[in-house]
C-alpha positions, 0 to 999 in steps of 0.5 A: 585086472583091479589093483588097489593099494593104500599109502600111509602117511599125509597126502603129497603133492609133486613140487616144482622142479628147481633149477640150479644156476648152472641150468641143471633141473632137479626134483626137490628132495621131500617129492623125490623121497614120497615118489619113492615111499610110493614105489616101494609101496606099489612093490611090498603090497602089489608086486610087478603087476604092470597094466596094459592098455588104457587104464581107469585110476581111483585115487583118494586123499585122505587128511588127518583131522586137526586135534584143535577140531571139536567134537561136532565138527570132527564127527561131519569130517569123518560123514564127509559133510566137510571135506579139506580145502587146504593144500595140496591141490588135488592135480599136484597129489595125482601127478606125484602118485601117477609119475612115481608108477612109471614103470612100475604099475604102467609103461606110462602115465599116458596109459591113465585114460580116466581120473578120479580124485577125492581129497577126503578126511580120516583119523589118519593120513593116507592114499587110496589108489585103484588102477583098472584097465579101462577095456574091461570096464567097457567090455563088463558094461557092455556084455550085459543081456540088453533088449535089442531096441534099447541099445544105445546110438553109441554103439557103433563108436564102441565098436570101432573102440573095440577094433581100434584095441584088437578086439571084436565085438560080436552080436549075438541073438537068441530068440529062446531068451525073448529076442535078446540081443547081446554083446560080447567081445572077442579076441580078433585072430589075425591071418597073415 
């Protein structure tokens, strides 16, 4: 399952946690109030859809271009050819987008298995995310008709992914294709 979603709005970072003379830690105000923005969200455009098992997340974070900018230079940030430097770093904004979802896109942000991230220019400020589960990826990848002698040495690593997640990998040959070889997951029945 693919989830996308945009996020209007400049691109935030997750601020420091403070702490109060007392020793109580608190989330400063303006990261509590996108966290939030961010979940609301995820609930109005998605709905409750919670992934399962590892997942792949796309994030990107596009910046407004300043109105002092010039034509030409405005026209290169737009094609990509410059790309913003300023903060936040790109670490702070994943960090505030994947610690707001807990719970609500996934258990935990410990599910995110792989991290894409882009800081981007547009017209307007906003946030792009992509949530896949990472198995499915795999198993796409790995389902296609491939020739037999071509199969990659990791093979039998990705066998072991496959059993470690419930899932079998299953050979399969069919000589009326032209001795193809192909791979296909199932799901492992368990008998008590």
């Amino acid at each position: 399952m693919i989830v996308t979603f945009l996020v209007e709005g400049e691109p935030q970072g997750k601020g420091r946690h403070r702490t109060t003379k007392a020793g109580i830690n608190y989330t400063p105000g303006k990261t509590a109030m996108y966290e939030n923005w961010v979940k609301s969200v995820y609930i109005n455009r998605v709905g409750e859809k919670l992934l399962y098992g590892p997942i792949r997340a796309t994030i990107e974070a596009y910046y407004t271009i300043p109105k002092s900018k010039s034509k030409r230079v405005r026209e290169r940030m737009l094609r990509q050819l410059e790309r913003p430097t300023k903060k936040p770093d790109v670490d702070n904004i994943a960090k505030a987008i994947l610690d707001s979802l807990n719970g609500i896109a996934y258990r935990d942000d410990s599910q995110i298995v792989e991290l894409n991230m882009k800081k981007l220019y547009a017209d307007l400020g906003f946030v792009r995310e992509d949530f896949s589960e990472a198995v499915q990826e795999l198993h796409e990848a790995f389902c296609k008709p491939l020739d037999f002698f071509s199969l990659p040495r990791y093979t039998e690593d990705l066998y072991r992914l496959f059993i470690d997640k419930e899932l079998q990998c299953v050979k399969e040959s069919n000589k009326s294709r032209g001795e193809y070889t192909y791979w296909k997951l199932v799901e492992r029945r368990i008998v008590k």
